[in-house]
N, C-alpha and C positions, 0 to 999 in steps of 0.2 A: 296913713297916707302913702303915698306910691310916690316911690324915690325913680330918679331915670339914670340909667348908670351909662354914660357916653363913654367910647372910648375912641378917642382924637387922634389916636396914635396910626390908627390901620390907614387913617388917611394921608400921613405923612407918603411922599416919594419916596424916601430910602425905607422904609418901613415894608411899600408895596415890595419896592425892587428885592429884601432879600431874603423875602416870602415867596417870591416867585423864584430866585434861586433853590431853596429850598422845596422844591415839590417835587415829585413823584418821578418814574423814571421813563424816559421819550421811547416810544415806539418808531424804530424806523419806519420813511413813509416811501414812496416811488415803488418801482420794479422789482418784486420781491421772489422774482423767477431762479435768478441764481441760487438764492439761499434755497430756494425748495429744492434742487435738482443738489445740492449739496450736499444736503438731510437725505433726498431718495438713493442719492452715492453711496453715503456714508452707511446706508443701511443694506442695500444689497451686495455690495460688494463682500462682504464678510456671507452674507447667505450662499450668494454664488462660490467662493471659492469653498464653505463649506460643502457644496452639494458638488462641487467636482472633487476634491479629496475625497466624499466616499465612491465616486466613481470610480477613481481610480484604484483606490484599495478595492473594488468590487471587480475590476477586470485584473488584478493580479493574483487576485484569488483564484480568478477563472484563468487564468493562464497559470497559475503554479498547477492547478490540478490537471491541465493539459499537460503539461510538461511529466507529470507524475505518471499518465495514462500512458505517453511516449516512453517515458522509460520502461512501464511494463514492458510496452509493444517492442520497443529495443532486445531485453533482455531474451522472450518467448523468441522472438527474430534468430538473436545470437546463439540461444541452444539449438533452434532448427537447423540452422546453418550448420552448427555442430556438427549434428545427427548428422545431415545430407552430407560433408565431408567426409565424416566417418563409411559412409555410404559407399560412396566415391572409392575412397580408399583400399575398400573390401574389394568393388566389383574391381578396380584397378589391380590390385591383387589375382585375384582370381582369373584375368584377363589374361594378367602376364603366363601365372599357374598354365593355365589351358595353351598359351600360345605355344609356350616352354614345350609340351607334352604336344601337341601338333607338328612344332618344329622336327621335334625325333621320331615323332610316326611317319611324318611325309619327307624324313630322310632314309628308312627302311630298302634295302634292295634285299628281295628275295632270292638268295639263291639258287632255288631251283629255278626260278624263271631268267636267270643271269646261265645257268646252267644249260637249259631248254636254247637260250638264244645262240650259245656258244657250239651246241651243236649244229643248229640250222645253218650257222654260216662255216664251218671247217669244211675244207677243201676235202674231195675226196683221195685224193694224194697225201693227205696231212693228217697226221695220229697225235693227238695228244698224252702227254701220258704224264702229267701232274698240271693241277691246276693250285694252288696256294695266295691268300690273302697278306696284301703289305700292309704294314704302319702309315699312317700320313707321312709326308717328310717335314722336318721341323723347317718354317720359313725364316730365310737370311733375314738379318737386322737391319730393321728397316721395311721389311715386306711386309704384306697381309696374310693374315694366314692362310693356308693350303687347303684342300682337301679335308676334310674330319673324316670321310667315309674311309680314308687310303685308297689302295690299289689294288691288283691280281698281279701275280705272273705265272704264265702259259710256261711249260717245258713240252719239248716232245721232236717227232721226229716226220722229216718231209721227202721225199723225193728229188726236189732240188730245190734254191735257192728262190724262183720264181715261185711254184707253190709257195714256198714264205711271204714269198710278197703280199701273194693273191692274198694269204690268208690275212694278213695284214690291213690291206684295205679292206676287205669283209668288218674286222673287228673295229676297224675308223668309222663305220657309218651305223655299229649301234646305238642305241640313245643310251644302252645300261654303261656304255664308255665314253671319255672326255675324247674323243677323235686327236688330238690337239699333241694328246700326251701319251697315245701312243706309240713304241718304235720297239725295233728290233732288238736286242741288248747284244745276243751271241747270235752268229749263225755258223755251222763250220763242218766241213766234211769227216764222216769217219766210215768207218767198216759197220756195215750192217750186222745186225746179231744173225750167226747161222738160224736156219730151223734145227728145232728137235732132233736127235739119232744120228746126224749127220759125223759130227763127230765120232760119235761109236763104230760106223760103219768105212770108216776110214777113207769117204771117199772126200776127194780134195774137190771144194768147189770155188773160186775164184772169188776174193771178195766185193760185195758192191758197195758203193759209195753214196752214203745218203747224208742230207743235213741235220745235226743236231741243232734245235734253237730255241733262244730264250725268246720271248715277247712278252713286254711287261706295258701296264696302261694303267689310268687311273679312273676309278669309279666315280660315275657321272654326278653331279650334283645337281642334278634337275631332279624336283620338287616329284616324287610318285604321285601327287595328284594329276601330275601333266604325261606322266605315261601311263593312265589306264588302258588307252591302247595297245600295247606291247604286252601290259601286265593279263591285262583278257588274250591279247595270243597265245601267251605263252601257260594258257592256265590257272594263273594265280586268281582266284575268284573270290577268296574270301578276301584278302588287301582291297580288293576291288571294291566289294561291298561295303566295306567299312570307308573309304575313302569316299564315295558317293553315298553315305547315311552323314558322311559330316559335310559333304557341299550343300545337303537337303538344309541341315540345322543350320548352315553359314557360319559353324566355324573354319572351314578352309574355301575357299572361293572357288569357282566354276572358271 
């Protein structure tokens, strides 16, 4: 026979109630937007900042190697510059060398041609009869210096004091003298040297009176490139050539 097995108990209230306590776990219910965009947060944020840290390590990379490339560039820079100072250096050198050696060829005064001019301008009344090169004179303390080339002085003898003159200005208006620094030093009367036999022959002739005189001046220091003129009067052609083969090259200027 078939038994019926009731149980009375599931129908009790407190039986329902803490059956229903006991079940399963509640799904929240409404607007479930927040919690999505929380979870979509929660997950790319760590994507994103992963994917900009290797950005950024990828552009340091690329800028350390820049930075590598610039230091080559720097260093190749630094030796060039080197070199070209080294360059510099030389031709600065070599500038000075050449200037150095122009300097004392375009201070050259040819004697003969200082000689040549000293005849053209002597009075014909006026004899020379020694011509001799001075020293510079040492400049007082405090001065600039003088002369390097020094000076001449003239000896000889004149007819009178006026011919000295004359001859005098003559020698102020060559360019081979400083005009400036020319002057007389002695002038002064004496007895003429008899002629020849005179003496022997016992005849007495009355003494004449002529000037002995110094004239001393100082050698011009204008540049021989600026008196080729003079220098072609008076002859000198080879100074001449050589001084117009260096205006051609511009080492001394026209």
């Amino acid at each position: 026979m078939y038994s019926l097995d009731i149980n009375f108990l599931k129908d009790r209230p407190s039986f329902q109630k803490k059956s229903s306590k006991q079940g399963g776990i509640k799904l929240p219910v409404g607007n479930l937007t927040p919690m999505y965009l929380g979870v979509a947060i929660g997950i790319c944020f760590p994507t994103v900042a992963t994917g900009a840290w290797w950005l950024l390590e990828a552009k340091n990379v690329e800028l350390e190697q820049k930075v590598a490339q610039l230091d080559q560039e720097n260093k190749r820079l630094d030796t060039e510059i080197g070199n070209i100072n080294k360059i510099k250096e030389q031709t600065n050198k070599i500038k000075g060398e050449t200037q150095a050696l122009v300097t004392v060829f375009d201070q050259i005064r040819p004697w003969s041609a200082m000689l040549q001019d000293l005849r053209d301008r002597i009075p014909a009344r006026v004899q020379i009869d020694n011509i001799k090169q001075t020293p510079p004179i040492a400049p007082a303390p405090g001065q600039p210096p003088g002369n390097p080339a020094g000076g001449i002085e003239i000896t000889g003898l004149a007819r009178s004091f006026n011919d000295v003159n004359d001859f005098l200005l003559t020698l102020q208006q060559s360019r081979f003298l400083k005009s400036s620094e020319s002057k007389i030093k002695t002038a002064e009367l004496v007895n003429a040297p008899l002629p020849e036999g005179a003496a022997k022959n016992n005849v007495k002739i009355p003494p004449v009176q002529i000037v002995k005189y110094t004239i001393q001046s100082s050698l011009s220091d204008v540049p021989a490139s600026e008196l080729i003129r003079e220098l072609e009067q008076k002859g000198t052609i080879g100074l001449v050539t050589r001084i117009r083969s260096m205006q051609q090259t511009g080492v001394i200027s026209k």
